[in-house]
Backbone as a chain_set.jsonl record, in Angstrom:
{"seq": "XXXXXXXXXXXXXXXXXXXXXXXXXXXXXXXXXXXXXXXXXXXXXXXXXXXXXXXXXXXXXXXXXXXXXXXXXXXXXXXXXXXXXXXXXXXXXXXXXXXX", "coords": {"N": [[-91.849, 124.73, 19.002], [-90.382, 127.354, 18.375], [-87.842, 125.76, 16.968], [-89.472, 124.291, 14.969], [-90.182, 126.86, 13.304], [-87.87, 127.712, 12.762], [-86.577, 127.131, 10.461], [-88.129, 129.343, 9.047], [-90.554, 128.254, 7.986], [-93.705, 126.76, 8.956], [-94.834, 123.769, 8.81], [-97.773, 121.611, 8.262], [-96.988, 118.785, 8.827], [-94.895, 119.219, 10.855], [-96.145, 120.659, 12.708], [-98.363, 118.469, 13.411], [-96.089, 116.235, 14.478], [-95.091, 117.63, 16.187], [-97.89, 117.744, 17.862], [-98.507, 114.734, 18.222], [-96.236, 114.416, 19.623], [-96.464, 115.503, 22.333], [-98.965, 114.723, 22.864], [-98.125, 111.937, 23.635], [-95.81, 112.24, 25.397], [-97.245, 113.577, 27.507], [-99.49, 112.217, 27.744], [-101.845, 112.883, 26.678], [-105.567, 113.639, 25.27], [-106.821, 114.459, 22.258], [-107.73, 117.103, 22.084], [-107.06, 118.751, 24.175], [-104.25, 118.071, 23.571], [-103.918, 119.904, 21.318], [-104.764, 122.66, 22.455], [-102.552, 122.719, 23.887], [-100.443, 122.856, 22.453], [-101.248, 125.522, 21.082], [-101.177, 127.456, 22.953], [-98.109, 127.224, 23.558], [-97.643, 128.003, 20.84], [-98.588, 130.526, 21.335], [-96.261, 131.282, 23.424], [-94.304, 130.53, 22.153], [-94.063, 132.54, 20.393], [-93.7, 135.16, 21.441], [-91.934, 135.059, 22.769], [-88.532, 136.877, 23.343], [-85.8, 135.707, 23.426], [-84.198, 131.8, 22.778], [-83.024, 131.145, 24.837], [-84.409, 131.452, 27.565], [-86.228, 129.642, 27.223], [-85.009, 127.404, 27.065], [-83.549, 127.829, 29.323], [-86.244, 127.772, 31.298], [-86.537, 124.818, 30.484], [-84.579, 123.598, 31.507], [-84.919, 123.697, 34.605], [-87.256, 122.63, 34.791], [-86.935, 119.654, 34.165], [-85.509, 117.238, 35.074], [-81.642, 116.357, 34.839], [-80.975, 113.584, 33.697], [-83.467, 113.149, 32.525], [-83.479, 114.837, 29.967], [-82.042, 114.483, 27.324], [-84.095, 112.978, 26.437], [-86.057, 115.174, 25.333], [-84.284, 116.53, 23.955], [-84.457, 114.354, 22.113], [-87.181, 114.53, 21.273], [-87.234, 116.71, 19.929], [-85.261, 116.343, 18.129], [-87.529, 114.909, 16.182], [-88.8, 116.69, 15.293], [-86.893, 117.925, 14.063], [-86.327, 116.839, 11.817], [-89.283, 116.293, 10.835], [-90.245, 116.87, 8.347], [-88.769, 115.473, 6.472], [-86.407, 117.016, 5.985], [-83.332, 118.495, 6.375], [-82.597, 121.099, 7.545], [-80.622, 123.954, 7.475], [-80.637, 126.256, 9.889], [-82.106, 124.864, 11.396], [-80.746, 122.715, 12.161], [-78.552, 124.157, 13.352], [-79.724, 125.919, 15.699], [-80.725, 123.923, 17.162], [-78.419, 122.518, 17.646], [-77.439, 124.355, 19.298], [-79.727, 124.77, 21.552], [-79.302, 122.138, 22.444], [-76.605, 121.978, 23.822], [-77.067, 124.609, 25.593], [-78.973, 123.025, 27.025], [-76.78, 121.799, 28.763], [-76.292, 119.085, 27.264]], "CA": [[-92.365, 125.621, 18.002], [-89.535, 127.701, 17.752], [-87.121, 124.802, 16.469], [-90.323, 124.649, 13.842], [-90.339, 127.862, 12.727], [-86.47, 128.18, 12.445], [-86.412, 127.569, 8.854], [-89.523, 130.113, 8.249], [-91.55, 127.048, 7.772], [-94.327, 125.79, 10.031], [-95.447, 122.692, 8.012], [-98.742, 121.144, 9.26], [-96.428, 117.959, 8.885], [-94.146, 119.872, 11.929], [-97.314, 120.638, 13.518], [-98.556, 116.851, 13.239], [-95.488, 115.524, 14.742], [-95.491, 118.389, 17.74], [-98.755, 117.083, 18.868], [-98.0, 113.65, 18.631], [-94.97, 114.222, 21.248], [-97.092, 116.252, 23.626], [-100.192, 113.306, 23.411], [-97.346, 110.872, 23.865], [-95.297, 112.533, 26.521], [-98.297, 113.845, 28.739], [-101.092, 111.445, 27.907], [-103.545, 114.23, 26.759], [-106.425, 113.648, 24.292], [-106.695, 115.566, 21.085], [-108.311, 118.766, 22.263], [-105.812, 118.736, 25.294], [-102.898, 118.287, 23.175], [-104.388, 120.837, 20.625], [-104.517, 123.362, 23.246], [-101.296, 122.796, 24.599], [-99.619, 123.584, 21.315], [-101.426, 126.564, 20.812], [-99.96, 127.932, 24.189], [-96.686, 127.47, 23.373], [-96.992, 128.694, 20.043], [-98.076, 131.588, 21.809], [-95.55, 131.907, 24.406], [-92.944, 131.214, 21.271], [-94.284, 133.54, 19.594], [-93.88, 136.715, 22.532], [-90.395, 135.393, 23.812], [-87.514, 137.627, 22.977], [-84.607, 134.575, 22.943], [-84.183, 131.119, 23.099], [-82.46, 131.306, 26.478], [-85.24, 131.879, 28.444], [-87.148, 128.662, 27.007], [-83.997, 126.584, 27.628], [-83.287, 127.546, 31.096], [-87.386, 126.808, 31.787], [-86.503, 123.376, 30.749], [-83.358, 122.84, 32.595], [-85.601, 124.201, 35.439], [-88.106, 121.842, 35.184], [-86.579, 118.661, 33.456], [-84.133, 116.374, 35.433], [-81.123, 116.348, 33.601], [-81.37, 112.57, 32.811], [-84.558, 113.403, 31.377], [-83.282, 116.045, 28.504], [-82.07, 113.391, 26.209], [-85.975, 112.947, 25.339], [-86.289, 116.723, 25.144], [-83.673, 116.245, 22.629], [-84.843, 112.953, 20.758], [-88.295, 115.023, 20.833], [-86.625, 118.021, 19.349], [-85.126, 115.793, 16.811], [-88.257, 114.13, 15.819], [-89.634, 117.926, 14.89], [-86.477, 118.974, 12.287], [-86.814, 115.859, 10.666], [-90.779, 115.39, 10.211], [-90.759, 117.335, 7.27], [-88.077, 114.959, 5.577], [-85.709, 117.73, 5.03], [-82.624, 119.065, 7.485], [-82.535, 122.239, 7.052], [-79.168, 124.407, 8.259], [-81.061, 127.072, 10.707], [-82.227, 124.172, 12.029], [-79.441, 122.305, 12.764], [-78.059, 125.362, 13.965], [-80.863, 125.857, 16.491], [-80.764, 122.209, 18.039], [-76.735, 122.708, 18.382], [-77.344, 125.632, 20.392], [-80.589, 124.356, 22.398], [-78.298, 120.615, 23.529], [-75.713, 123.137, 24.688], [-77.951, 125.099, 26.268], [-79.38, 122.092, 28.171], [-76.317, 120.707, 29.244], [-76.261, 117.971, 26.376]], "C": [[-91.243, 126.498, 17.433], [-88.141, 126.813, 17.121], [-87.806, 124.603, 15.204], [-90.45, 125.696, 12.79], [-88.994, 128.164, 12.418], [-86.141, 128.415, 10.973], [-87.53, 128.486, 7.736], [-90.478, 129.746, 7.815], [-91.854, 126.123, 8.692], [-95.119, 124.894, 9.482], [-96.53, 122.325, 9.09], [-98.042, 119.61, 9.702], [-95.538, 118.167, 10.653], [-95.028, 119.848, 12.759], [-97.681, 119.426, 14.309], [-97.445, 116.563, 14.568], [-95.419, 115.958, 16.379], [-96.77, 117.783, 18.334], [-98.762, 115.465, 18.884], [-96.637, 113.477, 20.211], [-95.711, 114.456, 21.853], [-98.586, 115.352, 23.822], [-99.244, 112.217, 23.877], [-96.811, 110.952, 25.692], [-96.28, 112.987, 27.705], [-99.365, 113.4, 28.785], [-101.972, 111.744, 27.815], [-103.973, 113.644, 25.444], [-106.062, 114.783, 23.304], [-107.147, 116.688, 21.247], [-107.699, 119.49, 23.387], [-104.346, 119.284, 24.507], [-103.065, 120.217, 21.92], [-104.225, 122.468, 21.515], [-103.351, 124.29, 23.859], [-100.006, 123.51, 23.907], [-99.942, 125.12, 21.019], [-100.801, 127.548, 21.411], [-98.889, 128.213, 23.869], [-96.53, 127.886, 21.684], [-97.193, 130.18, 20.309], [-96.965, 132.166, 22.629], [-94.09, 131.805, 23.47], [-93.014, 132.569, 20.578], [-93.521, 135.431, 20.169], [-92.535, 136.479, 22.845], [-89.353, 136.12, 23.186], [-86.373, 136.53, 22.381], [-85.212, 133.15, 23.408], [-83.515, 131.026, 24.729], [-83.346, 131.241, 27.485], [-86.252, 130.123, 28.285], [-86.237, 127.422, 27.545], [-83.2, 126.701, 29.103], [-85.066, 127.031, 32.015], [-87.246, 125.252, 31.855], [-85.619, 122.721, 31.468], [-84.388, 122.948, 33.823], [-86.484, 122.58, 35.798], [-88.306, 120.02, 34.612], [-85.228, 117.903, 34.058], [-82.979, 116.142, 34.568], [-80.927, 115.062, 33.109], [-82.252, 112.453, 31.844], [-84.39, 114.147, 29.99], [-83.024, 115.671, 27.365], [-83.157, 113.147, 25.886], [-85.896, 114.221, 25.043], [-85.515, 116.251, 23.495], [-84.227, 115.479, 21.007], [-85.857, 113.786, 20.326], [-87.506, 115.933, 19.612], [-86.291, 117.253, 17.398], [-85.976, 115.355, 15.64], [-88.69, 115.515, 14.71], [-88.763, 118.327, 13.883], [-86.712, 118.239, 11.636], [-88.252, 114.865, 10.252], [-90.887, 116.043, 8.568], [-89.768, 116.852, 5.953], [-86.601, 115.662, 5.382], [-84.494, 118.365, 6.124], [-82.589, 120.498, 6.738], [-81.023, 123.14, 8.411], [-79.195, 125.25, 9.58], [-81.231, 126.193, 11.597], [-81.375, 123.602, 12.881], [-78.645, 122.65, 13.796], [-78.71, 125.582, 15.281], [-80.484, 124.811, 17.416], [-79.697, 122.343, 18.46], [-76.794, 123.097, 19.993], [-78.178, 125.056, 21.892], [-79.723, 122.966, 23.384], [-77.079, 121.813, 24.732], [-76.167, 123.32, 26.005], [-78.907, 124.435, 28.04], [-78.749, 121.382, 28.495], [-75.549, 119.163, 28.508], [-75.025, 118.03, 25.461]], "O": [[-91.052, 126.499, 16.217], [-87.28, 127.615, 16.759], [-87.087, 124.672, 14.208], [-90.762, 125.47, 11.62], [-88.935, 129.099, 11.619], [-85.656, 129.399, 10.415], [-87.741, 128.467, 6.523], [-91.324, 130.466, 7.284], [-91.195, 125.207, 9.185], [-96.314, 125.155, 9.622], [-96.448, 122.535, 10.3], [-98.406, 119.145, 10.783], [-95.631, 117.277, 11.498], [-94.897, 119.051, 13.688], [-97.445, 119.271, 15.507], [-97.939, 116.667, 15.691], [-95.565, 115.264, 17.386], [-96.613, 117.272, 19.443], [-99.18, 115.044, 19.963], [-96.402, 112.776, 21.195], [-96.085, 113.396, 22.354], [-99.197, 115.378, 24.89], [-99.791, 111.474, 24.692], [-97.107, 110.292, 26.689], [-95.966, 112.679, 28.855], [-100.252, 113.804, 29.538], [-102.968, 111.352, 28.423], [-103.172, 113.221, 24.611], [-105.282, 115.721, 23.464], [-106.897, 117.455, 20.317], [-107.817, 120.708, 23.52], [-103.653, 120.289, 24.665], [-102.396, 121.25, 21.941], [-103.495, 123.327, 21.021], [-103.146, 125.469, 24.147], [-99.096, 124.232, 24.315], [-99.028, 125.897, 20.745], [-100.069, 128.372, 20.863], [-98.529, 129.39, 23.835], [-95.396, 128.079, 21.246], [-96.441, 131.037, 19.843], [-96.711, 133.37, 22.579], [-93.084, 132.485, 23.673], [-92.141, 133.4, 20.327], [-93.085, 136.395, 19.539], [-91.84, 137.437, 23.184], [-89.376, 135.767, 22.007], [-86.078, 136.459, 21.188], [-86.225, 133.03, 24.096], [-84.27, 130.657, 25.629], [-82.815, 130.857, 28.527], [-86.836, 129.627, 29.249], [-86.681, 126.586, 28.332], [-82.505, 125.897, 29.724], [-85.158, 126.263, 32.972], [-87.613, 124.529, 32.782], [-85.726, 121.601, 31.967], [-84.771, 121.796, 34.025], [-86.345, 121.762, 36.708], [-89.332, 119.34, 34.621], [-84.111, 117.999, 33.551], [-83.263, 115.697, 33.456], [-80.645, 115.108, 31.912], [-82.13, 111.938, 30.733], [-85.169, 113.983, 29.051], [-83.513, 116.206, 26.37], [-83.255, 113.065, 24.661], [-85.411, 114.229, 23.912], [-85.975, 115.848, 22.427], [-84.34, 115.719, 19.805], [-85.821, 114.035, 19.121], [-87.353, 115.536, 18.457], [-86.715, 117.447, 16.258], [-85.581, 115.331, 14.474], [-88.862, 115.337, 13.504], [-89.207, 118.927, 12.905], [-87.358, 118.565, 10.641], [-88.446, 113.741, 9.788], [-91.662, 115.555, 7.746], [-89.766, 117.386, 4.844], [-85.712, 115.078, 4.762], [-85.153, 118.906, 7.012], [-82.562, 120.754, 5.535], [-80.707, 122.937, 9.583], [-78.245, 125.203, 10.361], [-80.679, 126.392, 12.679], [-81.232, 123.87, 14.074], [-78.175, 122.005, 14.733], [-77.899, 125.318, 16.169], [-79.887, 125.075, 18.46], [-79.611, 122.342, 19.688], [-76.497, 122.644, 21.098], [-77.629, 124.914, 22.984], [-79.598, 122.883, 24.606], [-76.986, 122.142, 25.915], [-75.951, 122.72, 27.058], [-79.227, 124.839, 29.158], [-79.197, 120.259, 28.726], [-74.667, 118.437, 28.968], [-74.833, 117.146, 24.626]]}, "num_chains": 1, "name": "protein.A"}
């Protein structure tokens, strides 16, 4: 969500593509995945930095595994067609962040 919102634009397209990963990656139905997003757009919403979201995932993400994190990540700047530079910027930081 916050990789979404980086460029001040939360397309429903962005949206879309976020719950597609999270039905994909955890096998949840549509009112599951629906849910799940909401969550975390609350808990993006309240967090102070990225730092805190990117050491949860080192935390709880083998680091073979983070390369999906990533690909996911990727999937989300470019659903809306368009790279945008915040973005970019963002994702840099987040691979870093995790190691990548």
């Amino acid at each position: 969500m916050r990789l979404a919102r980086s460029d001040n634009v939360y397309s429903d397209v962005e949206r879309d593509r976020i719950d597609r990963i999270l039905r994909t990656r955890f096998a949840l139905d549509t009112g599951a995945t629906q849910i799940l997003r909401e969550q975390g757009e609350g808990l993006e919403a309240a967090a102070p930095d990225t730092v805190r979201f990117t050491r949860a995932i080192k935390e709880a993400v083998p680091f073979e595994e983070r390369i999906g994190v990533i690909e996911a990540l990727w999937e989300i700047v470019l659903a809306d067609g368009e790279r945008d530079d915040e973005e970019d910027s963002l994702l840099r930081m987040v691979a870093s962040f995790l190691g990548i």
